[in-house]
C-alpha positions as a Markdown table, in Angstrom:
| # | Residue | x | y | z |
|---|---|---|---|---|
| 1 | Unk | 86.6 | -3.6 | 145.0 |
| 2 | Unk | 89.6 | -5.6 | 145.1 |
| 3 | Unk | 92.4 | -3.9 | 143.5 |
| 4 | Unk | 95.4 | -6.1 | 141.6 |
| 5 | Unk | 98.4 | -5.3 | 141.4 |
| 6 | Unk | 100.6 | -4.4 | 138.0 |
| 7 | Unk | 101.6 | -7.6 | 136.3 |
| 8 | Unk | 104.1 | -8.1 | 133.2 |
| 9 | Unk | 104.3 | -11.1 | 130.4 |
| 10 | Unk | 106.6 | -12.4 | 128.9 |
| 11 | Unk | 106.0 | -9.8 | 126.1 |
| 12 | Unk | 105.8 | -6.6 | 127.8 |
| 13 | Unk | 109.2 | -8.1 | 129.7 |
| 14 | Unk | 110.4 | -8.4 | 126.3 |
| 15 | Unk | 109.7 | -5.3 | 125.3 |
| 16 | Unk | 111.0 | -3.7 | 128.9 |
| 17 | Unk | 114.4 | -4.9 | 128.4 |
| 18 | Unk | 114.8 | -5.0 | 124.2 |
| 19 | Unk | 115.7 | -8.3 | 124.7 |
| 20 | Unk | 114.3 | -11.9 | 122.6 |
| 21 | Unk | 111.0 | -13.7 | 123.8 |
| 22 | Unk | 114.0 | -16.9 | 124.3 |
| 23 | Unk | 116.5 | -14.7 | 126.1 |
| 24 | Unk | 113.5 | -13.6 | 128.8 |
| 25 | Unk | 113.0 | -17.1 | 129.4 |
| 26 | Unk | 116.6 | -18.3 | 129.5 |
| 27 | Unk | 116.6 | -15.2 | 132.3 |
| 28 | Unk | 113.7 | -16.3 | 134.3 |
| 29 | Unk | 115.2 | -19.6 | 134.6 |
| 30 | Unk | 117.8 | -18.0 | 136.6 |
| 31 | Unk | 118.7 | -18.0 | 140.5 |
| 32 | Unk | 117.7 | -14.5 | 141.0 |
| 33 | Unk | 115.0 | -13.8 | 138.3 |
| 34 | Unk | 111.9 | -13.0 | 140.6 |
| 35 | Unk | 109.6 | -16.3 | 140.8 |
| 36 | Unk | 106.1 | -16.0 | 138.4 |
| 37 | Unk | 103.1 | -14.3 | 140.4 |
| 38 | Unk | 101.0 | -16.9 | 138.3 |
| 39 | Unk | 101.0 | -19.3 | 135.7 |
| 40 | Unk | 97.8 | -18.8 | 133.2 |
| 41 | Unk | 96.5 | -20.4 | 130.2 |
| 42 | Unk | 98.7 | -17.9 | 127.9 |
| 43 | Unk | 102.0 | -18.4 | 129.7 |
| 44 | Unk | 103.6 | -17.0 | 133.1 |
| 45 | Unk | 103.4 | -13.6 | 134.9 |
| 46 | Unk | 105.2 | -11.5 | 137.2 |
| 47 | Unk | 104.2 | -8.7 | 139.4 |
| 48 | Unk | 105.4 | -5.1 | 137.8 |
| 49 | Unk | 107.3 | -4.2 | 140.8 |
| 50 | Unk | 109.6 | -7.1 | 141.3 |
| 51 | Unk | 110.4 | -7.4 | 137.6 |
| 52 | Unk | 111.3 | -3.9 | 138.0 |
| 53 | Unk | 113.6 | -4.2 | 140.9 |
| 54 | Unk | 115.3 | -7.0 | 139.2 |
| 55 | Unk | 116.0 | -4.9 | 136.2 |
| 56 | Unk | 117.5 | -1.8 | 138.6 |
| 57 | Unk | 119.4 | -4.3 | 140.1 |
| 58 | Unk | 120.6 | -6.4 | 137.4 |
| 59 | Unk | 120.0 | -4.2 | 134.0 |
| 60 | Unk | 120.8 | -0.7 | 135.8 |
| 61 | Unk | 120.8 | 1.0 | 132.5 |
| 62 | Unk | 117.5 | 0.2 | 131.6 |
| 63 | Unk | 116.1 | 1.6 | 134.7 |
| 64 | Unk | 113.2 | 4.1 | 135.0 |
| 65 | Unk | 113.3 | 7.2 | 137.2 |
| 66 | Unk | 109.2 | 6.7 | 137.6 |
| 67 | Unk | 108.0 | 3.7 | 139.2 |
| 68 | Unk | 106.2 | 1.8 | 136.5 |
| 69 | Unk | 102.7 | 2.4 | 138.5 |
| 70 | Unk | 103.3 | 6.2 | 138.2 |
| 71 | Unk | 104.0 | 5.9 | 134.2 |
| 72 | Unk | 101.0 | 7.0 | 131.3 |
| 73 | Unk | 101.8 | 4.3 | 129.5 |
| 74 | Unk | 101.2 | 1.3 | 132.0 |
| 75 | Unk | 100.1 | -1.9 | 132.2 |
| 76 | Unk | 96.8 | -2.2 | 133.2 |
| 77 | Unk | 96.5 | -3.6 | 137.0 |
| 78 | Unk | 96.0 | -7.4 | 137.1 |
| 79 | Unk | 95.4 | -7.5 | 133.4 |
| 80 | Unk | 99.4 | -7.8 | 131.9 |
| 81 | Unk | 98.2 | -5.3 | 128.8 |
| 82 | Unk | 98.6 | -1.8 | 128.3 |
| 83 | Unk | 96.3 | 0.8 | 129.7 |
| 84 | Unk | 95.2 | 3.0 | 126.8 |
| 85 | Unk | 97.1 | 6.6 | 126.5 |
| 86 | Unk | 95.3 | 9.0 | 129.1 |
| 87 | Unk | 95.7 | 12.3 | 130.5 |
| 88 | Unk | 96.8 | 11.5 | 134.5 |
């Protein structure tokens, strides 16, 4: 089985960093903003981990302790939606 890795939208970026759908994409824009993993039908994503490291770097107080593939709450791998609430 081939295993994908963690991928954010433009929503669950959104939601990440409490900022506006047109303030994510003014951001990713930017020299710096990590490049889109892929562009599909409903818009761009990103893998997990770089968006992530650009938000320790550049957003240090949003930053998580847990890596975002060690969280309940995650996003589902290759999928860009949120896994349902489990007991890990």
């Amino acid at each position: 089985m081939i295993t994908q890795p963690p991928l954010m939208g433009l929503q669950e970026i959104q939601q990440r960093l409490g900022l506006s759908r047109q303030r994510i994409q003014q951001l990713s824009g930017r020299d710096g903003f990590p490049s889109p993993y892929q562009t599909l039908a409903m818009g761009r994503v990103w893998l997990a981990d770089e968006i992530e490291t650009w938000i320790r770097t550049h957003r240090p107080a949003r930053a998580r302790s847990t890596p975002p593939d060690r969280q309940q709450s995650q996003f589902c791998e290759g999928r860009g939606d949120r896994a349902p609430n489990s007991s890990k």
